[in-house]
C-alpha positions in Angstrom: 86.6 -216.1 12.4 83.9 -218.7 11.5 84.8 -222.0 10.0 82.2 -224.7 9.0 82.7 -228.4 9.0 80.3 -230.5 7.1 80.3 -234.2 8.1 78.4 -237.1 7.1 76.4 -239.1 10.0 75.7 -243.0 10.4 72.2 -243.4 11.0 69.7 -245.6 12.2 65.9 -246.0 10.9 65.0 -244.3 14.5 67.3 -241.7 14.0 66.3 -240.8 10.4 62.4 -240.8 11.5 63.4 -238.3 14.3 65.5 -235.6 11.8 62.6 -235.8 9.4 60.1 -235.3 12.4 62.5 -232.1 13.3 62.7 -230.8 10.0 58.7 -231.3 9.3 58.4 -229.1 12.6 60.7 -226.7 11.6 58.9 -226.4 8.1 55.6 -226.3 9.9 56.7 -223.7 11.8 57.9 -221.7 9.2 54.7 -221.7 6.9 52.4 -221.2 9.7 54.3 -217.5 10.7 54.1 -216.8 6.9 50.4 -218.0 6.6 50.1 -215.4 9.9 52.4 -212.8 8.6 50.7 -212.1 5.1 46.9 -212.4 7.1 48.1 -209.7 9.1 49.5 -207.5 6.1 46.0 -208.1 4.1 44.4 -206.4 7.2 46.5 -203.5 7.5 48.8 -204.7 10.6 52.4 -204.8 11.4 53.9 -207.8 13.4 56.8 -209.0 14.5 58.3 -212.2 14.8 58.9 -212.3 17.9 55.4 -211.7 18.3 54.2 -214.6 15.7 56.5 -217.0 18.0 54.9 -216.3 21.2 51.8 -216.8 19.6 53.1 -219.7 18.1 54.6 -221.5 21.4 51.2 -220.5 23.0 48.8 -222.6 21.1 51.4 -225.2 20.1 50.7 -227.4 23.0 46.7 -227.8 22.2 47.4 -227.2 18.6 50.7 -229.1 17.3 51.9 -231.4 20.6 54.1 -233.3 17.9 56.4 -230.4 18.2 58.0 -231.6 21.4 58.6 -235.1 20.0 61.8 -232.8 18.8 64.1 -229.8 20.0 62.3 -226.5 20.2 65.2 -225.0 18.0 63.4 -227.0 15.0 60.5 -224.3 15.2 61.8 -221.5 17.0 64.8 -220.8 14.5 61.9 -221.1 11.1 60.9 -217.5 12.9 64.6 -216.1 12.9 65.3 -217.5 9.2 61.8 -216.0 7.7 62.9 -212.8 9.3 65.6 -212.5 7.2 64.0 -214.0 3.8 61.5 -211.0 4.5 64.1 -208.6 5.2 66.4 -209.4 2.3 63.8 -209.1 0.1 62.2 -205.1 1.5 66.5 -204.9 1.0 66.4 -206.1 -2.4 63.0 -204.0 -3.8 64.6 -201.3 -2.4 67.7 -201.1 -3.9 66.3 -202.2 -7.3 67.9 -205.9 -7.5 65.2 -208.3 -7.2 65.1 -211.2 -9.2 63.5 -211.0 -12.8 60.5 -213.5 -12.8 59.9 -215.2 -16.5 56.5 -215.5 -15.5 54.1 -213.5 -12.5 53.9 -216.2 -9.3 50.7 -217.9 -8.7 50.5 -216.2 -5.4 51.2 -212.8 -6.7 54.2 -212.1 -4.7 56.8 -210.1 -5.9 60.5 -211.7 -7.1 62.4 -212.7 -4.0 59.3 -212.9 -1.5 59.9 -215.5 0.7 57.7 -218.9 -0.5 55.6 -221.3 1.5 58.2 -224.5 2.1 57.7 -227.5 0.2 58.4 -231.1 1.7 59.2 -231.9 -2.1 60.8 -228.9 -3.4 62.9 -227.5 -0.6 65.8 -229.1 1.3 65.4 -231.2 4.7 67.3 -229.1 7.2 66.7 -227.6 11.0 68.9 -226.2 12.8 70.7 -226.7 16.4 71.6 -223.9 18.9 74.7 -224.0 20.5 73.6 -225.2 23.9 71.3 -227.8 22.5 73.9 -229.7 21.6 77.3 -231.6 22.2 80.1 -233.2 20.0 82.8 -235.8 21.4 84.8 -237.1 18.6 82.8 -239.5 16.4 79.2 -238.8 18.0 76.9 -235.9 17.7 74.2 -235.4 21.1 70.9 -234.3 19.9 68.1 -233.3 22.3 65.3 -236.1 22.6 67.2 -238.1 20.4 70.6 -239.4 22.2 74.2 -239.7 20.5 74.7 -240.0 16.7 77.7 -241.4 14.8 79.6 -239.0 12.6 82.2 -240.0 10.0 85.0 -238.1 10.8 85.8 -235.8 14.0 85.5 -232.1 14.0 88.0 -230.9 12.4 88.4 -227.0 14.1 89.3 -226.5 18.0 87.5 -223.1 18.8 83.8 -222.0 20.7 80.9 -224.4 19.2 78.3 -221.9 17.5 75.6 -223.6 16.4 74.8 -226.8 14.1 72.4 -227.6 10.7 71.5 -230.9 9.9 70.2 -231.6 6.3 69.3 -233.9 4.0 70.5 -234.7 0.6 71.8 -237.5 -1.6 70.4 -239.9 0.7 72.6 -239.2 3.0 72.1 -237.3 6.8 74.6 -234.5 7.3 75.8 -231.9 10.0 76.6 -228.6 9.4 78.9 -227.4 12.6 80.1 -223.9 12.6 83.0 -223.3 15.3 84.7 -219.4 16.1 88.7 -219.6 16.5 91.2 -217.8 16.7 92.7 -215.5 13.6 95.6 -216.7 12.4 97.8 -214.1 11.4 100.3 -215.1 8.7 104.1 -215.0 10.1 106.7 -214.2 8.0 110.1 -216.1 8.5 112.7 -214.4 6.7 114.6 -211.0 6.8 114.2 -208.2 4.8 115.5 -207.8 1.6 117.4 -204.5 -0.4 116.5 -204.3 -3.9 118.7 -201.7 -6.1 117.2 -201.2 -9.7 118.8 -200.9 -12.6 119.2 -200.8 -16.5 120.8 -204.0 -17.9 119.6 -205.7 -14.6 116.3 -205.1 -14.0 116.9 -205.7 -9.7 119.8 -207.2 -7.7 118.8 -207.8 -4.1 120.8 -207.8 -0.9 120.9 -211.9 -1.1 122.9 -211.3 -3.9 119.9 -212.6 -6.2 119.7 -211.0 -9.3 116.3 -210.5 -12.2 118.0 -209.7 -15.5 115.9 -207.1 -17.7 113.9 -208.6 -20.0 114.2 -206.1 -22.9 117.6 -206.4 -22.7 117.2 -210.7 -23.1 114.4 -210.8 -25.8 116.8 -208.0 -27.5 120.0 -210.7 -27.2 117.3 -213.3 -28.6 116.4 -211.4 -31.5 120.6 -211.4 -32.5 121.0 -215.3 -32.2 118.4 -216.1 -33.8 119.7 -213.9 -36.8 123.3 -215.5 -36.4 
């Protein structure tokens, strides 16, 4: 089972320029495989994302170099999450339960087609793969960046799966999801006989009894007439 843990994190001006660096990439990243995506569609081709990233990690060193001021899990999961905005939406035309639109988009999409990411409009986030990162009580080790204070510990023991750090209320916060163990509800006491009957409703082994309530709101009815 998968638990999340959000917690708040201390920040310094350094560290605040490098998460909005990361999530910058990681919005770059995204809009540029959609940009690529939808010029392939116009000319009558099929591509993968996988694809788009290779491409993408090719011509980042010549083209974007200020990607490796940050992890490489800021771009490379933008190509795994616009994956699944384009699949859920071929899911939702499909089965008929896209989004009504009060008026036609500007880019003539369809409801539910994924959108280009806005700096303004959409929230600050990018995202952490398990091996990129470490927690040890109060502090949070990011690549390129060094330890970060967090606010609280983390609160599940389990396997580390992965970690989102967003952006909101003027505050920096970390998203970590951790796998443990199922707990499987235990049940202390013995079993328990129940007879029914007529004027009581159940009397159980315990010796407990449940009167019957016709039998009570009947009795009710006759003292309130006395």
């Amino acid at each position: 089972m998968n638990r999340s843990h959000v917690i708040r994190l201390n920040t310094t001006p350094e560290q605040d320029i490098y998460f909005r660096k990361a999530c910058g990439v990681a919005r770059h990243a995204y809009n540029w495989a959609l940009a690529r995506w939808k010029e392939a569609r116009a000319e009558g081709k099929r591509v993968k994302m996988k694809d788009l990233k290779a491409e993408y990690n090719k011509i980042k060193g010549e083209q974007f170099p200020w990607c490796y001021e940050v992890t490489k899990c800021a771009p490379e999961q933008a190509f795994a999450d616009l994956g699944q905005a384009l699949a859920n939406y071929w899911r939702m035309k499909k089965e008929g339960t896209q989004p009504k639109l009060k008026h036609p988009r500007t880019d003539g999409e369809g409801a539910g087609f994924p959108h280009f990411k806005s700096k303004k409009r959409d929230r600050l986030s990018f995202y952490l793969a398990n091996d990129k990162f470490s927690v040890d009580g109060h502090t949070l080790h990011v690549p390129k960046l060094g330890d970060v204070n967090m606010t609280e510990e983390l609160r599940f023991q389990g396997t580390i799966m992965s970690a989102t750090i967003s952006y909101r209320a003027g505050w920096w916060f970390v998203s970590i999801a951790v796998e443990v163990e199922h707990e499987t509800p235990t049940h202390h006491g013995g079993s328990v006989g129940i007879d029914l009957g007529i004027k009581t409703l159940a009397t159980c082994s315990d010796g407990e009894k449940f009167e019957n309530q016709k039998h009570y709101r009947r009795n009710e009815r006759r003292v309130s007439r006395a």
